[in-house]
C-alpha positions in Angstrom: 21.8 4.3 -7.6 19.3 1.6 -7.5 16.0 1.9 -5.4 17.6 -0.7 -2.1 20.8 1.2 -2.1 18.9 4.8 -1.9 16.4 2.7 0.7 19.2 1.8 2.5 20.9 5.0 2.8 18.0 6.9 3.7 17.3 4.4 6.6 20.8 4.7 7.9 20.4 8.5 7.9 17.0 8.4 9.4 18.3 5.7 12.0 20.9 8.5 13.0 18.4 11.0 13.6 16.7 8.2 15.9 13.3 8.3 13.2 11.9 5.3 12.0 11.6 4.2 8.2 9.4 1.3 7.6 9.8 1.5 3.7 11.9 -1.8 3.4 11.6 -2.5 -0.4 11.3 -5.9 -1.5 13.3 -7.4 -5.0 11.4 -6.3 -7.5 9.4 -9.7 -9.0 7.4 -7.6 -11.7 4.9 -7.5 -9.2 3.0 -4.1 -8.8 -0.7 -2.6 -7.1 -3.0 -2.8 -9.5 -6.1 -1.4 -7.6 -7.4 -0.9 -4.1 -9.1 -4.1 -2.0 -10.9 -4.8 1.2 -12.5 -8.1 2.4 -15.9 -7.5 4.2 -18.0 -10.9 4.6 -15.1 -13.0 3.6 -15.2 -12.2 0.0 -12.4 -9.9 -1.5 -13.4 -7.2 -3.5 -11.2 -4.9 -6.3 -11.0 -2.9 -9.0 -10.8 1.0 -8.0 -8.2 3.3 -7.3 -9.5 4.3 -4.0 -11.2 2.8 -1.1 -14.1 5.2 -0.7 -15.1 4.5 -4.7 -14.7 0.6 -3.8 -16.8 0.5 -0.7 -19.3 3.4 -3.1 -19.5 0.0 -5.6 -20.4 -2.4 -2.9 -23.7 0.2 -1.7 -22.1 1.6 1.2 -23.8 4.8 2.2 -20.6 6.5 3.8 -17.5 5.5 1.9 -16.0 8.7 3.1 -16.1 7.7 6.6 -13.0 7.1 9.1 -15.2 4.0 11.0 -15.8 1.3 8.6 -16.6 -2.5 9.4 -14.3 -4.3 6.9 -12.3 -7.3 8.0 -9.2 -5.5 6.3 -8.5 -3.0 3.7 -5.1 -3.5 1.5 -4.4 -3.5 -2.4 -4.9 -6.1 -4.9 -1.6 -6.8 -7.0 -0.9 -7.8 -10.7 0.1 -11.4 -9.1 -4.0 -11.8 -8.0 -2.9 -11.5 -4.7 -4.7 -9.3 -1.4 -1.9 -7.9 0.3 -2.9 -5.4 3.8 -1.6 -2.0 3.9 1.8 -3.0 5.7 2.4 -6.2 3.4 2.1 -3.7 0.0 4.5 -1.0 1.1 7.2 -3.3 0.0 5.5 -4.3 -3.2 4.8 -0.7 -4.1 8.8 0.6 -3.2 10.0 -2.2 -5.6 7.5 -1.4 -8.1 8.6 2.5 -8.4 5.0 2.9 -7.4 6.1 4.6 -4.0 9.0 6.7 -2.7 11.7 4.5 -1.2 11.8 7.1 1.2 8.2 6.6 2.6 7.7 5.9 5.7 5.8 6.9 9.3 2.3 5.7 8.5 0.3 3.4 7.0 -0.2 2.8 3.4 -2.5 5.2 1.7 -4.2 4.7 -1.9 -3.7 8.2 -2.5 0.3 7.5 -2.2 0.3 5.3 -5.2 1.9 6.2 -9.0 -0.9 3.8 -10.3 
């Protein structure tokens, strides 16, 4: 059964139980995450797996922490392209890189099969 298909089955059954499923996979362009990426002073910065080791790169002194004064935080893909957390959950189900059955909360780098 391809990815859409399972996608959509899933979000019928979760649509019964009343949940929502924000996992909407996109048609798979070849497109995948190829690393984290935020944009802090207008310029866009990649190249890690994880945030905290990006914003570690840039000399923040708390990466770890939950309050952080980026302009936005997303993933850079194999297209060159910044996409925000919400815009690369479709990217990453059509890749394989994320469960077509995730869903309830944002866009984690952990949650990635890099």
């Amino acid at each position: 059964m391809s990815a859409t298909r399972q996608m959509r089955r899933h979000q019928e059954r979760m649509a019964r139980k009343g949940k929502l499923v924000t996992a909407t996979p996109a048609k798979f362009t070849g497109e995948r995450l190829v690393s984290v990426a935020f944009i802090y002073e207008g310029e866009t910065h990649h190249g890690f797996k994880s945030h905290a080791e990006l914003r570690a790169s840039i000399g923040d002194p708390s990466p770890y922490k939950t309050v952080r004064h980026y302009e936005e935080e997303g993933f850079w893909t194999s297209a060159g392209r910044f996409l925000d957390r919400e815009s690369a959950l479709p990217i990453a189900v059509a890749a394989g890189q994320v469960s077509p059955r995730f869903g309830g909360r944002e866009l984690l780098s952990s949650d990635i099969r890099w």
